[in-house]
C-alpha positions in Angstrom: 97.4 148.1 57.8 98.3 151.2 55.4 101.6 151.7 56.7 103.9 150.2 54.1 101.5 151.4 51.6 102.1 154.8 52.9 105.9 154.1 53.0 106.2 153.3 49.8 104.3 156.2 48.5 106.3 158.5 50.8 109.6 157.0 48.8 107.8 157.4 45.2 107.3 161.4 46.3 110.7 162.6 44.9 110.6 160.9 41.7 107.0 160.6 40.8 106.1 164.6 41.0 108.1 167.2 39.3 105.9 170.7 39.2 107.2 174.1 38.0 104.2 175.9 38.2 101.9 174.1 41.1 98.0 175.8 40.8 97.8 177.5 44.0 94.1 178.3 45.0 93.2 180.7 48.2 90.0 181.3 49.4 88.9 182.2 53.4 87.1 179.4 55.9 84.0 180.8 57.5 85.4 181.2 60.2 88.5 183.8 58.7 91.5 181.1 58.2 93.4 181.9 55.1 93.2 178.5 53.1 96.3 177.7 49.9 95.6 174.8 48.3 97.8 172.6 45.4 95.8 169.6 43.7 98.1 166.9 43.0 96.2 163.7 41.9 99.3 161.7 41.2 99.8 160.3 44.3 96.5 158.6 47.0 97.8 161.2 49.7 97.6 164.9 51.1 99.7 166.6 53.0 97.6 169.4 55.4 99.2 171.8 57.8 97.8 174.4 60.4 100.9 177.8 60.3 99.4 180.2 63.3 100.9 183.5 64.0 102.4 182.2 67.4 106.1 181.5 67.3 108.6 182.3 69.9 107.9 186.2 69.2 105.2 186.1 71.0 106.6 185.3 74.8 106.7 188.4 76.0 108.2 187.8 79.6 107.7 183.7 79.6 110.3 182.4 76.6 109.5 179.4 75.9 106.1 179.4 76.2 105.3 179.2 72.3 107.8 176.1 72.3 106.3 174.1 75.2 102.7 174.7 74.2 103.1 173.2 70.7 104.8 170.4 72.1 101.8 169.9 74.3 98.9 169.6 71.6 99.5 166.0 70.8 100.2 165.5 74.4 96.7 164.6 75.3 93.0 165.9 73.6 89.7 165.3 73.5 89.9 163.1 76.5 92.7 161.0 74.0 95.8 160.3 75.5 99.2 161.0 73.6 99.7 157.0 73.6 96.0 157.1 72.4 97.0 159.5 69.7 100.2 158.1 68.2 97.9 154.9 67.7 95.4 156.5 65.5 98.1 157.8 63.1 100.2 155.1 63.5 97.2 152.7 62.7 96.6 154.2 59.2 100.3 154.9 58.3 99.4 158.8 58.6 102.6 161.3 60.1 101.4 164.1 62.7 104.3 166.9 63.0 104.7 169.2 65.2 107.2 172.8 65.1 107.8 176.2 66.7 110.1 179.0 65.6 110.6 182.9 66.2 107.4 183.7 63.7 105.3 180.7 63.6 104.2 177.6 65.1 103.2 174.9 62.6 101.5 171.4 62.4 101.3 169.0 59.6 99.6 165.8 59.0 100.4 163.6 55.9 97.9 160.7 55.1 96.5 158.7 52.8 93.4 159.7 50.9 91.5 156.4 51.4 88.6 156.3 53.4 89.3 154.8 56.5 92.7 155.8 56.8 91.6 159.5 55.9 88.8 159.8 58.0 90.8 158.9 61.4 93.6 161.0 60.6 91.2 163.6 59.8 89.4 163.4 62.7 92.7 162.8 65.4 94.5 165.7 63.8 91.6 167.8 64.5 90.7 167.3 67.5 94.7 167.5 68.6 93.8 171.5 67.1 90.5 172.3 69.0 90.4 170.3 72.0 94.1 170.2 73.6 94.0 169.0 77.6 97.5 170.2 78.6 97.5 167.2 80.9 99.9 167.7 83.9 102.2 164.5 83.5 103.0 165.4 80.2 103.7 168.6 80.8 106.2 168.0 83.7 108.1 165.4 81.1 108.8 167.9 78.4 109.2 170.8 80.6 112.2 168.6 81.9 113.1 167.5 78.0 113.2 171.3 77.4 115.9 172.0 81.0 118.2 168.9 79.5 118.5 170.5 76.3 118.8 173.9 78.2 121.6 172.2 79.7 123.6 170.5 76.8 123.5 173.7 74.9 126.0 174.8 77.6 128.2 172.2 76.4 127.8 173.1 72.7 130.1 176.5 71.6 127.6 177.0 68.7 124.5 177.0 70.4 126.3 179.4 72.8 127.4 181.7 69.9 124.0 181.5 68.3 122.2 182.6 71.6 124.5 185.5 72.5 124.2 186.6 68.7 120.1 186.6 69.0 120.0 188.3 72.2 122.8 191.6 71.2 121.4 191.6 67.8 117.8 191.8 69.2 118.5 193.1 72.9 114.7 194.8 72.9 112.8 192.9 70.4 111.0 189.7 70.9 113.2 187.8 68.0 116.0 188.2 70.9 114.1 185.6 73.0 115.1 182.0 72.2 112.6 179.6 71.2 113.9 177.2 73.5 113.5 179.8 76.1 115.9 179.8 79.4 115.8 177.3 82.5 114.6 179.9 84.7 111.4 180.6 82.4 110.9 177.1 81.6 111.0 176.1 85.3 108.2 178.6 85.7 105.8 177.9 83.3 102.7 176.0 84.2 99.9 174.2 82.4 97.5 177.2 82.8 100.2 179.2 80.8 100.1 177.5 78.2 96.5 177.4 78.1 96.1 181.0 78.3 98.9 181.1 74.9 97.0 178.7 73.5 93.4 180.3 73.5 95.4 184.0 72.3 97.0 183.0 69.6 95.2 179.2 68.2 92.4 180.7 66.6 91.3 180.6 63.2 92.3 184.5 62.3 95.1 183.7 63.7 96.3 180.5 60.9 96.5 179.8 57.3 95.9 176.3 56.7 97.6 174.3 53.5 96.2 171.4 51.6 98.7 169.8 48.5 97.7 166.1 47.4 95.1 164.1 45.7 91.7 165.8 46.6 89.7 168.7 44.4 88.6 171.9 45.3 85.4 170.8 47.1 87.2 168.6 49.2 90.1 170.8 50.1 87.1 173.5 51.3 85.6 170.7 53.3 89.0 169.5 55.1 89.8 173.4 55.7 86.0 173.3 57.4 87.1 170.5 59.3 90.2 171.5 61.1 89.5 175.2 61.8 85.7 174.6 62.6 86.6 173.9 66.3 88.9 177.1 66.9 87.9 180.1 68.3 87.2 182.4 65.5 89.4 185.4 67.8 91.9 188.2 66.2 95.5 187.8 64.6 97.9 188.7 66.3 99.4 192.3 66.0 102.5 193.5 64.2 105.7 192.5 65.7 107.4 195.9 66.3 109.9 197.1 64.1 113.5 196.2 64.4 116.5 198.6 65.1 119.3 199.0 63.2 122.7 198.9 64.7 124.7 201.8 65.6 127.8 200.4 66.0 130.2 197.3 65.8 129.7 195.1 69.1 132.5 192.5 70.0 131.4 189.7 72.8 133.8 187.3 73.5 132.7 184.2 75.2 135.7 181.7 76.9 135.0 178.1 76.2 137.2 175.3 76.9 138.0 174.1 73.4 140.7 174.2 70.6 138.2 175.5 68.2 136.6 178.8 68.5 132.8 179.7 66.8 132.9 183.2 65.1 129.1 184.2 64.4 128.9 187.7 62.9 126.1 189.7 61.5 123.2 192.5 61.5 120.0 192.6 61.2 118.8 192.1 57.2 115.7 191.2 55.2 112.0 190.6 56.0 110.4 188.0 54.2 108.3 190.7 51.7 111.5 193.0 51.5 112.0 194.6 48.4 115.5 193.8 48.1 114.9 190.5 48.7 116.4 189.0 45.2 119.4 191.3 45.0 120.3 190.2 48.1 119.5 186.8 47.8 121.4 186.2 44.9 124.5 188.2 45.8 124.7 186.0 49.0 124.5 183.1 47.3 128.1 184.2 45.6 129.7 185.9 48.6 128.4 182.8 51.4 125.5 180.7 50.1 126.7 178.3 47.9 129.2 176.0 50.4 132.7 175.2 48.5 132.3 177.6 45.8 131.2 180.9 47.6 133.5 183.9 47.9 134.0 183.3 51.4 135.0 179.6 51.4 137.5 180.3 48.6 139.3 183.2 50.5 139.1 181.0 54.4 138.7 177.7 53.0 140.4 177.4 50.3 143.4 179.9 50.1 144.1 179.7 54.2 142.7 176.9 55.3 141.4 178.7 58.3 138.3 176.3 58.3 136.3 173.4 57.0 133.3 175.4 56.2 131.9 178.9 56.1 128.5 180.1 55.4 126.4 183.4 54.9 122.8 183.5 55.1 119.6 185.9 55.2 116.8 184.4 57.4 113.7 187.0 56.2 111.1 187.2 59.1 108.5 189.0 59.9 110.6 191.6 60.6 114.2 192.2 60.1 115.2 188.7 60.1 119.0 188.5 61.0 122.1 188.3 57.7 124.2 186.3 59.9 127.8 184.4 59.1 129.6 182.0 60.7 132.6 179.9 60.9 135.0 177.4 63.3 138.5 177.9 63.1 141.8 176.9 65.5 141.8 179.6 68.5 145.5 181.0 67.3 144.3 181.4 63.8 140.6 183.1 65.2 141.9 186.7 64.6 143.0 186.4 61.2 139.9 184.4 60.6 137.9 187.2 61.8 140.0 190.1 59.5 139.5 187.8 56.0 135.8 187.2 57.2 135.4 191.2 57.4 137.7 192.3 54.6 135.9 189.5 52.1 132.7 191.2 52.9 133.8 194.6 53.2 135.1 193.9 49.6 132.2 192.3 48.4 130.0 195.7 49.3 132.5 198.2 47.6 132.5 196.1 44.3 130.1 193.6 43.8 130.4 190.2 42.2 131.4 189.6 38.4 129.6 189.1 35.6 130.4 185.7 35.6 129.4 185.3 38.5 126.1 186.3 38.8 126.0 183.6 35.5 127.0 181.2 37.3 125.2 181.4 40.7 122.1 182.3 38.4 122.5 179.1 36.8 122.7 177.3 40.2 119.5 179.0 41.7 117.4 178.6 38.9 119.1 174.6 37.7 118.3 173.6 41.5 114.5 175.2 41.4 112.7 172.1 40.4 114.0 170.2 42.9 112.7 172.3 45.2 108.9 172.1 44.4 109.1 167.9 43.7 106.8 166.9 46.3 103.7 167.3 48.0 105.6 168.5 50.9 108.4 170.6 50.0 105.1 172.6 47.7 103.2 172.5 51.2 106.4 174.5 52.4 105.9 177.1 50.1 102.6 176.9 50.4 102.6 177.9 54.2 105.5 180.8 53.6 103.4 182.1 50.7 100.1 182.2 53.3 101.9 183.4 56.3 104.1 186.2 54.8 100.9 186.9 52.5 103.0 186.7 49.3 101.9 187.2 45.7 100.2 184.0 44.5 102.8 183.6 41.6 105.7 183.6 44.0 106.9 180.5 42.3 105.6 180.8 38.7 108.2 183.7 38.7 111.0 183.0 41.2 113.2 181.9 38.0 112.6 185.4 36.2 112.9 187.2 39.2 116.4 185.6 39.8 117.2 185.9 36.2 116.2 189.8 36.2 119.0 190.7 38.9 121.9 192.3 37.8 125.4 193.5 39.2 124.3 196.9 39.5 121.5 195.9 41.5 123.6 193.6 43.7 126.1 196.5 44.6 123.3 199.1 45.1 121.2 196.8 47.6 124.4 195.7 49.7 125.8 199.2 50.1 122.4 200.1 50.8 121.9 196.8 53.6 124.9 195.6 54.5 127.4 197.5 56.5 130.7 195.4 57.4 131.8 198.2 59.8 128.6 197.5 61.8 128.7 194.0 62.2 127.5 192.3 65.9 130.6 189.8 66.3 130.4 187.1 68.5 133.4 184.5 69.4 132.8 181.5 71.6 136.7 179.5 72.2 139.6 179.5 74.0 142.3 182.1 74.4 141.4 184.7 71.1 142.0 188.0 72.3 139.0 190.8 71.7 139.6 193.1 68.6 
C-alpha cells in the first residue's frame, strides 16, 4: 500500500533537495564496518547501501565469480524465496539493487521511513546480506542469463573493443578479467563457488555501509547494527597489486563484419586517491569530457566529420584505473580517424589548454556540481566512493575549490607527466582498416 506514496516521493527527490555541503558522519559498527552517514529530514525515506571490497578483481582464476554471486543474494535467503523476496519490497514500495564492478560489489535498498514499511524492508534487506541460500535453480537461470549475454557481446563491436582493450591493457592484473567473466568460466562455476566468494570477501571488515535520508544519528547507528550484525566479522581484503605501465604502443586489430569500425585507445591512468587527480580531471574535461565542445569532438566531429561522437575519460580505481578514448567512424576514414585522435592528444600534452579554457570548462564543472549532490541517492553515491576509496571527509565541501585551484601550468605538468600519446594500447574492431 506505500507504493505510489513511495513513487511520488521518488519523483519530488530532484526538486525538493539541493545540498552543497551534505554533513557527512563516520563512525565503525562493532563489528569493524566503516559506517558514512548524511541526515536528510526533508523527505519520509532513506536510502542504505552495503559497498564490500569484492568486485570482479577479486576472481583470481574463476571470472565471473564476483558477478554471479551478487546476482545470487536476492535469489533466495533465510529460507525466503526470490518470489518471496520481491514481495516484501514490493509490498512496502521499498527498491532492493543489486551491482558488481572491477573494485566493488554493492547493494542498495531505498524505503520509506514509516514503521511498517521500514521495518520489513529492514529486515528482508538484511537477511538477503547474512543469510544467502545460493539455491540451485536460480543459479542455473542466471548462469545461463550470464552465457546469452556472453554471446550477444560477440555481436556487438564495442563490447568486443572494450574486452580486448581490458585484457592488453591489464594482461597480468586482475582489472584485465571482465566482470562478466567468459563462457568457459561461467560454465564452470558452481553454487559452492560462490559460496566459498561469498564467506571471503561478505564480511563486515570487508564493507562500508551508507545511510542518507530522514533518520538521526541514533538511528543510523542502529540500522548500521542491523545489517552488518549477521556478517562474519572476517579481514578485508588485501591490496590489489600494483599496475604496470606500458612500454610500448600496441595495435590489435579485430575484423568485424560492419561498415563502422570502434577505435578504443588508451593506457593505464589515475587511482581514485591520485594526487593528480584534479589536473587531470579538469584537463580531460577540455581535451574529451565535455561531449560537443571538447577538443576532440571539435577536431573529428566537427571539422572532419569523421564521427558522431568522441569521448575521453579517466575511470580512478583502486589501482591504476584505465584513461581510455573512443570513437566509431566509416572503416575507409578509420586511419585518419586514428592520426587526428593521436595528434589532438599528442598536442594537447606538449601545450596544454588555454586560458580560456580552463574558464570555461571550470565554469562547467563547478555550474553542474549541485546537480550532482540533489538527492538522497546521488549523495549515497558519494557517500559509498568517499568510504570505499577512504577519502577525506570534505571531499565535496571542497570539490569546487579544488577545481577552481587548477591551473594551465598544472594541467601541462600532470599530462606530460601521465599521459604518453606514443604509448597508447590501440584497439580497432571493423571491417577492412589496415594495421598502422
Amino acid at each position: 500500500m506505500f507504493a505510489k506514496p513511495f513513487a511520488f516521493v521518488a519523483l519530488c527527490l530532484t526538486s525538493a533537495l539541493a545540498w552543497a555541503n551534505p554533513d557527512i558522519q563516520h563512525w565503525d559498527t562493532d563489528n569493524g564496518a566503516g559506517v558514512y552517514f548524511v541526515p536528510a529530514p526533508e523527505l519520509p525515506m532513506v536510502d542504505i547501501s552495503v559497498v564490500f571490497n569484492a568486485g570482479a578483481a577479486r576472481d583470481g582464476d574463476m571470472p565471473g565469480l564476483a558477478k554471479m554471486t551478487s546476482a545470487m543474494l536476492d535469489e533466495g535467503a533465510g529460507g525466503m524465496s526470490a518470489d518471496e523476496i520481491a514481495t516484501a519490497f514490493a509490498d512496502v514500495g521499498a527498491n532492493f539493487g543489486a551491482s558488481s564492478e572491477r573494485d566493488m560489489a554493492v547493494f542498495s535498498l531505498r524505503t520509506l521511513t514509516e514503521d511498517q514499511a521500514f521495518e520489513q524492508a529492514l529486515t528482508t534487506y538484511s537477511q538477503i546480506l547474512a543469510k544467502p541460500d545460493f539455491p540451485q535453480a536460480p543459479f542455473e537461470r542466471i548462469q545461463q542469463t550470464l552465457l546469452t549475454g556472453l554471446q550477444a557481446e560477440n555481436q556487438s563491436p564495442k563490447a568486443i573493443a572494450s574486452r580486448a582493450f581490458y585484457e592488453n591493457l591489464y594482461p597480468s592484473h586482475p582489472y584485465g578479467v571482465m566482470p562478466n567473466g567468459t563462457a568457459d568460466s561461467v560454465k564452470q562455476l558452481t553454487p559452492e563457488d560462490l559460496k566459498a566468494f561469498y564467506q571471503q570477501y561478505f564480511v563486515s571488515r570487508n564493507a562500508v555501509v551508507v545511510i542518507v535520508g530522514a533518520v538521526d544519528r541514533s538511528e543510523a547507528e542502529q540500522i548500521a547494527e542491523r545489517v552488518t550484525a549477521g556478517l562474519a566479522a572476517g579481514e578485508a581484503a588485501p591490496a590489489l597489486p600494483q599496475v604496470a605501465e606500458l612500454k610500448s604502443a600496441e595495435l590489435i586489430h579485430k575484423s568485424f563484419p560492419s561498415t563502422q569500425t570502434t577505435i578504443v585507445m588508451g593506457q593505464p591512468g589515475i587511482s581514485r586517491d591520485d594526487p593528480d587527480y584534479f589536473p587531470l580531471y579538469v584537463g580531460n574535461h577540455i581535451l574529451g569530457g565535455s561531449g560537443l565542445v571538447s577538443m576532440l569532438s571539435d577536431e573529428l566531429r566537427e571539422k572532419r566529420g569523421l564521427t558522431y561522437g568522441v569521448y575521453s575519460y579517466f575511470r580512478p580505481m583502486q589501482q591504476l584505473g584505465p584513461y581510455q578514448m573512443a570513437l566509431q567512424t566509416r572503416n575507409e576514414k578509420a586511419e585518419e580517424a586514428l592520426t587526428v585522435l593521436r595528434d589532438t592528444v599528442k598536442n594537447f600534452v606538449e601545450t596544454g589548454p588555454s586560458e580560456a579554457q580552463l574558464t570555461a570548462a571550470k565554469q562547467n564543472i563547478t555550474g553542474g556540481f549541485a546537480l550532482r549532490v540533489d538527492s538522497n541517492s546521488k549523495i549515497a553515491d558519494y557517500l559509498a566512493m568517499i568510504g570505499f576509496y577512504d577519502l577525506p571527509l570534505d571531499y565535496l565541501d571542497n570539490f569546487n575549490d579544488r577545481v577552481n585551484a587548477v591551473t594551465v601550468a598544472e594541467i601541462k605538468d600532470a599530462f606530460k607527466r601521465r599521459v604518453n600519446a606514443d604509448k597508447m594500447l590501440t584497439v580497432l574492431v571493423g571491417g577492412e582498416t589496415e594495421k598502422q
